[in-house]
Structure formats: structure tokens, C-alpha cells
Backbone as a ProteinNet text record, in pm:
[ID]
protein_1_A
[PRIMARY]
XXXXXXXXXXXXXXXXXXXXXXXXXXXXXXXXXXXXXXXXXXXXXXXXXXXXXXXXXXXXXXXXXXXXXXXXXXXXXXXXXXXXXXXXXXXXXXXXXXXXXXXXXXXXXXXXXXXXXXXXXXXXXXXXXXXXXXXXXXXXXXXXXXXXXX
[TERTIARY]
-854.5	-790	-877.6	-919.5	-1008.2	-872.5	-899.5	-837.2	-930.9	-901.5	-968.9	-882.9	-978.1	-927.5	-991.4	-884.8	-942.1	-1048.6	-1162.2	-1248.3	-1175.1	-1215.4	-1151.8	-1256	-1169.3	-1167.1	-1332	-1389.6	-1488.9	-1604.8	-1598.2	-1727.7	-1821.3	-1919.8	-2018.7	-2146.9	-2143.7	-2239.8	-2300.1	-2394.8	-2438.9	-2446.1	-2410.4	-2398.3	-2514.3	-2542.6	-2636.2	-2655	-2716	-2654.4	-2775.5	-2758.1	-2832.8	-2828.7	-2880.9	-2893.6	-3016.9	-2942.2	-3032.3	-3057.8	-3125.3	-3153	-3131.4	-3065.7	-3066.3	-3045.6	-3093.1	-3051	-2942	-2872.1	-2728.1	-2751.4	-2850.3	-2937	-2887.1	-2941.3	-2942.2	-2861.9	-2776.2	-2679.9	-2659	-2476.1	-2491	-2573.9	-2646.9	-2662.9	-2574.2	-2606.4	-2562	-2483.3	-2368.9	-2354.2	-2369.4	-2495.1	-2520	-2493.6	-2430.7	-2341.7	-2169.7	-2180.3	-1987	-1921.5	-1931.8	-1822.7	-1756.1	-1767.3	-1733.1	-1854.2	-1947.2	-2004.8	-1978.5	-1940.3	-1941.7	-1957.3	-2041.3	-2005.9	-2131.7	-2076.5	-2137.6	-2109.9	-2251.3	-2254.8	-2344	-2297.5	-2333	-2409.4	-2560.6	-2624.2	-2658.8	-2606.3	-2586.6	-2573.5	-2477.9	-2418.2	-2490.6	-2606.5	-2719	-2832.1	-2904.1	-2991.1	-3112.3	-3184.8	-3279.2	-3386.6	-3514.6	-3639.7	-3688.2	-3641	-3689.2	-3718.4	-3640.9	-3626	-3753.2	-3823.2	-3947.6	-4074.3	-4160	-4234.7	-4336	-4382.9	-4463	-4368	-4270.7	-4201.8	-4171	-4177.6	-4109.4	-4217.7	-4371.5	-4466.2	-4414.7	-4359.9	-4327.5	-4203.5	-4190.2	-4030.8	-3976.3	-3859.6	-3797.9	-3885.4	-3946	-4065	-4114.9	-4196.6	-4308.8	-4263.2	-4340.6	-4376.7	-4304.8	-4359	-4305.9	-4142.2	-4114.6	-3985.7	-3880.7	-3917	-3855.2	-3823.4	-3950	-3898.7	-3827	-3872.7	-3761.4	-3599.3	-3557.9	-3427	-3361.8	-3459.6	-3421.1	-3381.4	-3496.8	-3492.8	-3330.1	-3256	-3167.6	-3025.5	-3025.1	-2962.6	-2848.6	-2852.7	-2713.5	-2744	-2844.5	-2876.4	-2809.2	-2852.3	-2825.6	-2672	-2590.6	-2434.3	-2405.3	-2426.2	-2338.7	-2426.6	-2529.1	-2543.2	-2505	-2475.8	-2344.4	-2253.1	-2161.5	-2056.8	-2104.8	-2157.3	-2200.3	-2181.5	-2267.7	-2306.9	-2174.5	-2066.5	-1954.4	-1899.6	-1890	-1835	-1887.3	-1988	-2052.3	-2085.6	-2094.8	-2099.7	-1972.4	-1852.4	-1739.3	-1697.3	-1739.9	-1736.2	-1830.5	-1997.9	-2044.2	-1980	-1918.2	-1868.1	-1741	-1685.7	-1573.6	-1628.3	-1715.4	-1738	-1795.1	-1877.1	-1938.4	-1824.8	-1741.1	-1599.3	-1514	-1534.3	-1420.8	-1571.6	-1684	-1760.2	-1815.7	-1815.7	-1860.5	-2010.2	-2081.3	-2203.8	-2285.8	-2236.6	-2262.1	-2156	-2272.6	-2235.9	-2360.4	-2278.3	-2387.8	-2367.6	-2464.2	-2474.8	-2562.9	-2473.9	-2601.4	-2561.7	-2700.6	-2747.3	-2763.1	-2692.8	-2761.4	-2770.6	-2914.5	-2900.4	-2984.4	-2973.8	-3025.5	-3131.4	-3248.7	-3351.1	-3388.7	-3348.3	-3342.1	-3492.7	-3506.2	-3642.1	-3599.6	-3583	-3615.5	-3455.8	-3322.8	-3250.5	-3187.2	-3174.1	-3122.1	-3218.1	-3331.5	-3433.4	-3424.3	-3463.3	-3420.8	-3338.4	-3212.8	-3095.4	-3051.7	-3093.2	-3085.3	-3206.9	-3302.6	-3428.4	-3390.6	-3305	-3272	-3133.7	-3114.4	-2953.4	-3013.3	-3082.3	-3160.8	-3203.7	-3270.1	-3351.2	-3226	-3097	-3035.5	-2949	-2916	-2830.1	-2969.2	-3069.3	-3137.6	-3164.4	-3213.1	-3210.2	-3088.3	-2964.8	-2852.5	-2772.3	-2773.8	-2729.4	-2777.7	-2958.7	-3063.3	-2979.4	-2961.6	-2860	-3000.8	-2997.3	-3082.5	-3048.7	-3093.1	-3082.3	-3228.9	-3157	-3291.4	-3229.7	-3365.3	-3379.1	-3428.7	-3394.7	-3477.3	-3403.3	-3529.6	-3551.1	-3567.8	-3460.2	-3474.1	-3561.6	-3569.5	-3615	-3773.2	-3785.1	-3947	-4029.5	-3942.4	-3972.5	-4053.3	-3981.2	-4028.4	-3932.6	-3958.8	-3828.3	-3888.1	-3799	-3836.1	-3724.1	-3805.5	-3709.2	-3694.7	-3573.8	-3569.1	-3491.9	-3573.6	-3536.7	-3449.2	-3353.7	-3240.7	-3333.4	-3289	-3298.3	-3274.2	-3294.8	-3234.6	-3162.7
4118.8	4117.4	4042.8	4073.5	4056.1	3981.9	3862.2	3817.4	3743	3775.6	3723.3	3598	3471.6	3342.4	3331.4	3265.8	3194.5	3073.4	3113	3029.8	2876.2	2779.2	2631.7	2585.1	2494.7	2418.5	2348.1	2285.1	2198.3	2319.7	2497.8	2556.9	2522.8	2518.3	2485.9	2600	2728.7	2804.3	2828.9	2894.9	2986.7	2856	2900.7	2794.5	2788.5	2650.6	2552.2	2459.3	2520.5	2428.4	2334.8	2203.9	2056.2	2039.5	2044.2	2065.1	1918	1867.8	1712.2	1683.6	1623	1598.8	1393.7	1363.2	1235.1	1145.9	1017	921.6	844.4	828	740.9	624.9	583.2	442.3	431.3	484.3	480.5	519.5	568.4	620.3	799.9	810.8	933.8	956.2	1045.3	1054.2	1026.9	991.9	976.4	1078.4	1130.5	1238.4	1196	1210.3	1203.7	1276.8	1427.3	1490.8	1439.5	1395.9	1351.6	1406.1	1476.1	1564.3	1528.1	1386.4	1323.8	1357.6	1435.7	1475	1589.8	1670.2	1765.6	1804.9	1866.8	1869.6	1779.4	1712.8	1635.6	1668.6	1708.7	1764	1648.9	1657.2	1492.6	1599.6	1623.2	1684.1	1615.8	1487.2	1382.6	1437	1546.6	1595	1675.1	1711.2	1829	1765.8	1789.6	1757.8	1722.3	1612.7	1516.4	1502.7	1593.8	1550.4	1430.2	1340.5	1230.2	1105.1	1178.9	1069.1	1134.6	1233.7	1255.4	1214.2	1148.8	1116.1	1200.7	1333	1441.5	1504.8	1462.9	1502.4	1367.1	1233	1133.7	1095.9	1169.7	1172	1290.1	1355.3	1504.9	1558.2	1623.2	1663.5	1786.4	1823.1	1947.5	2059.1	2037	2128.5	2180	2143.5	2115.7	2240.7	2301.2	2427.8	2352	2261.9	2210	2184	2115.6	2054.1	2177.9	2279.9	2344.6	2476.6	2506.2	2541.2	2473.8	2336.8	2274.4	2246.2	2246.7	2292.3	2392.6	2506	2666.8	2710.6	2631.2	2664.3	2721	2570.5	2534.7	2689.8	2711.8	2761.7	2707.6	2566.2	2445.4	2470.3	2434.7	2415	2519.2	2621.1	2737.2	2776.7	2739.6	2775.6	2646.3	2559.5	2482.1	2510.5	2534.7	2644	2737	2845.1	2973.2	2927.5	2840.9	2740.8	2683.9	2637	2570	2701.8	2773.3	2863.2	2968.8	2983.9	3057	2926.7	2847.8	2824.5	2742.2	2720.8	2684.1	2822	2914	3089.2	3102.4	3101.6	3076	3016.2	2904.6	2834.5	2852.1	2907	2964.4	3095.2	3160.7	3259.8	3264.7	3174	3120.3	3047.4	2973.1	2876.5	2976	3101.1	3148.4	3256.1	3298.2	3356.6	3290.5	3131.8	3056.9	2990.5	3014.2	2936.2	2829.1	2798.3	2683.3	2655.2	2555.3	2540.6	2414.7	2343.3	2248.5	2255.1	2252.3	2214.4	2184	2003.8	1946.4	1994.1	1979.6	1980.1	1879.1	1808.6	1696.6	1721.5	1740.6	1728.9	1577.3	1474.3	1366.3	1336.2	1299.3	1244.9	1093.5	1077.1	890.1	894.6	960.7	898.7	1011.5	1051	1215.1	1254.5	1321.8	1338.7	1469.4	1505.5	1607.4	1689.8	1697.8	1781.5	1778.4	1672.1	1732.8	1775.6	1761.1	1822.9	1963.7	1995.5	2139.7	2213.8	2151.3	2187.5	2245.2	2164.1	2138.3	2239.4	2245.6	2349.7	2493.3	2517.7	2629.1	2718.5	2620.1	2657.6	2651.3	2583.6	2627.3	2761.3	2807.6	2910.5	2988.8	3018	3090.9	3148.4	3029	3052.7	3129.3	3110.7	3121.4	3304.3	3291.2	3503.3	3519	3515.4	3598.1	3547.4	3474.5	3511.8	3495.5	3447.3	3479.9	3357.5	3234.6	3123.7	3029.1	2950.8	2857.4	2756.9	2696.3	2594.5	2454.8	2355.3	2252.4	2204.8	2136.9	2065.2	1915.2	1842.1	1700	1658.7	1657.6	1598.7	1433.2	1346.6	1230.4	1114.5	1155.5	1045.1	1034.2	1194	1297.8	1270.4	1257.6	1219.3	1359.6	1485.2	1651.2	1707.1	1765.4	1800.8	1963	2085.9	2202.2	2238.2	2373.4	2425.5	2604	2620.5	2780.6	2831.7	2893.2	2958.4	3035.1	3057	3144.8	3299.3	3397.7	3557.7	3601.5	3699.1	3781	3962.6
1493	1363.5	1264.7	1129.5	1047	945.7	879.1	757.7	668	571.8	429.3	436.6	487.9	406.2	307.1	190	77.1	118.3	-67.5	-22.4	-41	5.8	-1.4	-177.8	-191.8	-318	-312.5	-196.8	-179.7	-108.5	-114.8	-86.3	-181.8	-136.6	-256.4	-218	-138.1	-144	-35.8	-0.9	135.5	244.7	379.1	482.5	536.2	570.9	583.2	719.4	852.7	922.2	976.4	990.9	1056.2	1176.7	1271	1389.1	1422.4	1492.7	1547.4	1705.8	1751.9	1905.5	1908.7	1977.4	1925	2108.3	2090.3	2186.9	2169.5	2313.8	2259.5	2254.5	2284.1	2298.9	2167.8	2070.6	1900	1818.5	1899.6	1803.1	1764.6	1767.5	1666.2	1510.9	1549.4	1363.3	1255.2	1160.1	1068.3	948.2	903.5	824.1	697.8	618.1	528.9	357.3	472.6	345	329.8	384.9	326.1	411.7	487.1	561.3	680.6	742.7	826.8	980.9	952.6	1109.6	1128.3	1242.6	1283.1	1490.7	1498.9	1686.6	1728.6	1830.3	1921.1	2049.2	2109.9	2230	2354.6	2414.7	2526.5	2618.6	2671.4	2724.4	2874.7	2861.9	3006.2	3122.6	3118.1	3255.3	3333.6	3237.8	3247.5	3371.4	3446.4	3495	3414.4	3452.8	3335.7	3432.7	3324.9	3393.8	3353.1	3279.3	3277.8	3359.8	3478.3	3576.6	3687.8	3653.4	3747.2	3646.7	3715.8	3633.5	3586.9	3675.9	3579	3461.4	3424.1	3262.9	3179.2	3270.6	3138.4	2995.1	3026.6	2883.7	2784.5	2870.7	2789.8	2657.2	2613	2576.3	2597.3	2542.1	2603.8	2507.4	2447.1	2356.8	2493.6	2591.7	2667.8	2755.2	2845.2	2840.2	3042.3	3076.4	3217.7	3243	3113.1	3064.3	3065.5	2963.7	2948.6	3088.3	3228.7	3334.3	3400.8	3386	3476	3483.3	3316.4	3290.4	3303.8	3298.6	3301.3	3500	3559.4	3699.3	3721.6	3730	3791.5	3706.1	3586	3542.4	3440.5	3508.6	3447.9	3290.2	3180.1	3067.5	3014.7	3067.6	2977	2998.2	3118	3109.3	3016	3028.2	2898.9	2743.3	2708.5	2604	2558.4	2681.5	2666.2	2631.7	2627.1	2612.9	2445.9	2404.3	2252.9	2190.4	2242.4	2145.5	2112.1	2192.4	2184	2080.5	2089.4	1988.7	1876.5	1887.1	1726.4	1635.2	1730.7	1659	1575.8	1683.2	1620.4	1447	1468.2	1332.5	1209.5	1269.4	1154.6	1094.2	1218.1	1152	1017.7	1057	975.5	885.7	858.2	773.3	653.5	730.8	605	540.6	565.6	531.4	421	459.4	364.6	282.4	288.8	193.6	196.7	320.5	344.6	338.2	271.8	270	398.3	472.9	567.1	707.2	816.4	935.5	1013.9	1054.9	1158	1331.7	1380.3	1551.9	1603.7	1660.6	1761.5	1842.3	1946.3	2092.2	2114.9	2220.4	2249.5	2412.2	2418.6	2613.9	2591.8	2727.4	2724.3	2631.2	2650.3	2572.3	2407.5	2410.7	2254.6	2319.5	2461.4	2466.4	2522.3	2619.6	2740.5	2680	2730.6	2729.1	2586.6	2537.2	2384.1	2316.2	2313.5	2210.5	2289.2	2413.2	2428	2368.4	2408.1	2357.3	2199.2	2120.8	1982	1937.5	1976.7	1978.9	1948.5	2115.6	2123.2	2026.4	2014	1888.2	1772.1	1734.6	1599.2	1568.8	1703.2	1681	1732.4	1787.5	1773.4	1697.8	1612	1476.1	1377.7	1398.2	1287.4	1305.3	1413.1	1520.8	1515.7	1488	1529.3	1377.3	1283.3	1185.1	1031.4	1015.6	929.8	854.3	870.1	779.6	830.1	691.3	685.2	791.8	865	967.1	947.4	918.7	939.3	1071	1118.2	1269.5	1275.8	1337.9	1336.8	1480	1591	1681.9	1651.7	1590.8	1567.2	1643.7	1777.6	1816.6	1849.5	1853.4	1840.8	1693.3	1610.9	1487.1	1404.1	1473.5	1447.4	1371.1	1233.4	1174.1	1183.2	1184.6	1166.5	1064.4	983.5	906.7	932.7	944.8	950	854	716.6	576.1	619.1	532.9	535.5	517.3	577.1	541.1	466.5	385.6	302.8	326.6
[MASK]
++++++++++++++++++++++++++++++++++++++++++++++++++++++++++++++++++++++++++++++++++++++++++++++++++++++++++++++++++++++++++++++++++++++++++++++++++++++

């Protein structure tokens, strides 16, 4: 069933989403647009190459890092899981007008599984619905940007 919600009073224009990789050492990010935050996803439960030492120089960028999460299969079912529903809400958000939504990834150190994590949802919101998405691996100190489509 398809319904036209009204746009809300506070849209302010094409949706925009922030996508972060962060350590809990340090803290949730910060919501710097006003909007109270948004989803926080705890990547803890995930298996962590950080605790072998041919990955603790590395990050979830890293070409080793990133088989070794994939091996097992775990990463990517609780990704299937984010992604059903952070899809969800872009879908809605851009319906009622919404211009902002954050996502943090956080594990012990913002190195190995939330930067994966947060990586890979960037680049999936950005392939499956052409919406501007910025990225900042906070603790990597790597910001990426993916321009909206036309």
C-alpha cells in the first residue's frame, strides 16, 4: 500500500545521509545537525580481527580485514539486517522531505568492523538510491563523499 504523507513542517530538501565509523572508547558521535542523532549500530557482537595480530595495523578498508569478516558470513547477516531497515527510513524520509539522517557504526577500537561496516552502507545507499551520503571513519580520520545523482 503506497500513501502520500504530508511533507513535515521542519523538511528542508533532498535527503542527506552521515554515515560514521566510531570507537566506544570515544564516544557516540556527536549530532551536529539538531536532530537528536539517529541509528546506532554496536558492531561488538561481530567477530574482531583486531584481536589477531596480522590485522591490528590494518582497517576494515584493508583488502585482509575485509576477507576476514566476509569469511565467516556473520558481518554481512547483521548488515542484511541494517540495511532492511535503514532502506526503510530513507525511503520514508525522502517521501515526507526529509533532508538528514545519521548512521553510526561503533566497535572497541573505530578500526576493523565499524569502518567496514559504515563503508559498506555508504556505498549502498549511495548504489541503490543515487542520495548524497558523506562518510567519516572518525577514528581513521578518512572522510569520503558520495554526490547525490541526478
Amino acid at each position: 500500500m503506497t500513501t502520500n504523507l504530508p511533507k513535515d513542517d521542519y523538511a528542508r530538501g533532498p535527503l542527506m545521509v552521515r554515515v560514521f565509523s566510531f570507537s566506544y572508547k570515544r564516544g557516540i558521535p556527536a549530532d551536529t545537525h539538531g536532530n537528536g542523532g539517529g541509528y546506532v549500530f554496536d558492531c561488538r557482537s561481530t567477530h574482531n580481527p583486531g584481536r589477531y595480530e596480522p590485522y591490528k595495523q590494518l582497517t576494515g578498508l584493508d583488502e585482509p580485514v575485509i576477507r576476514f569478516l566476509e569469511d565467516d558470513g556473520e558481518i554481512q547477516r547483521f548488515l542484511d539486517s541494517v540495511y532492511r531497515l535503514v532502506d526503510f527510513h530513507v525511503e520514508t524520509y525522502q517521501r515526507r522531505g526529509f533532508a538528514d539522517l545519521m548512521v553510526s557504526f561503533g566497535c572497541t577500537g573505530g578500526q576493523h568492523r565499524s569502518v567496514y561496516a559504515a563503508q559498506h552502507l555508504a556505498e549502498h545507499l549511495s548504489d541503490k538510491y543515487g542520495i548524497e551520503v558523506c562518510l567519516l571513519h572518525r577514528e581513521q580520520n578518512i572522510k569520503q563523499h558520495f554526490p547525490a545523482r541526478q
